[in-house]
N, C-alpha and C positions, 0 to 999 in steps of 0.2 A: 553461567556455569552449566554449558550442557553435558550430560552422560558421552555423547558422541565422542567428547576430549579424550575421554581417558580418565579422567578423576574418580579414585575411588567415593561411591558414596553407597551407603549399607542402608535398609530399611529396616526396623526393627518390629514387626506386623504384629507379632505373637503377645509383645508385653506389654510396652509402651509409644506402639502408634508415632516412633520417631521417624526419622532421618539424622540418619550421621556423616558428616564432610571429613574424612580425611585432611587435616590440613598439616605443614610443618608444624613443631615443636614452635610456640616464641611468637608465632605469625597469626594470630590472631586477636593483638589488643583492641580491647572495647567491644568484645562478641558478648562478654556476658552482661554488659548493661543494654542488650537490646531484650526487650520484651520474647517470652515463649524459646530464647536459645538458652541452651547448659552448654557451658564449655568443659570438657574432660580434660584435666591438664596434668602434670606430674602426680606419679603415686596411684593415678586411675587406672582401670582397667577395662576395656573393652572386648568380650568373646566375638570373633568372627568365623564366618564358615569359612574352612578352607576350598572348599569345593566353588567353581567358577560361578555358581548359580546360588545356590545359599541350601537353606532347609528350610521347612515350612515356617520356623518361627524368626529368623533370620533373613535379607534375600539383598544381593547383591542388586541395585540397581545399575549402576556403574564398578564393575570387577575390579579393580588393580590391572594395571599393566606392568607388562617386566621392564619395557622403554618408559624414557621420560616422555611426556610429565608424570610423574607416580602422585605426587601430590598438590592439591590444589591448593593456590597463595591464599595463608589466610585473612590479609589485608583487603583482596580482593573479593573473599566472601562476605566478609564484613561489609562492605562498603554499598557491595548489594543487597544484603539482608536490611542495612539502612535506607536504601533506597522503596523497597516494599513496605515500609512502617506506615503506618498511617498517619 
């Protein structure tokens, strides 16, 4: 999953020292039994900056794009985040 794709992915600096993957709605079974991920899923809410770069507590590492791919498979994050587990 590199930034160069196009995948939005947000950094969250100011609160909670996350990363966030944009993925489809549906497309990430099995992310919240891996170790250290939260999956955000219906009824959640996520604030982003509108702005291409973020704000100091916020910060776009990978922006959205208007072309596809807007979002990244969540099948395929998973299966990498499985492959880093110890």
């Amino acid at each position: 999953m590199s930034p160069d794709r196009g995948y939005p992915v947000l950094a969250d600096l100011a609160w909670k020292n996350e990363l966030y993957v944009l993925v489809a709605p549906g497309t990430a079974d099995g992310a919240d039994e891996l170790p250290g991920i939260r999956v955000l899923g219906l009824g959640r809410q996520l604030l982003m900056p509108t702005t291409g770069h973020g704000t100091p507590c916020a910060h776009w590492i990978s922006a959205p794009r208007s072309s596809p791919p807007l979002l990244a498979r969540g099948a395929q994050v998973v299966a990498q985040l499985r492959k880093l587990r110890p």
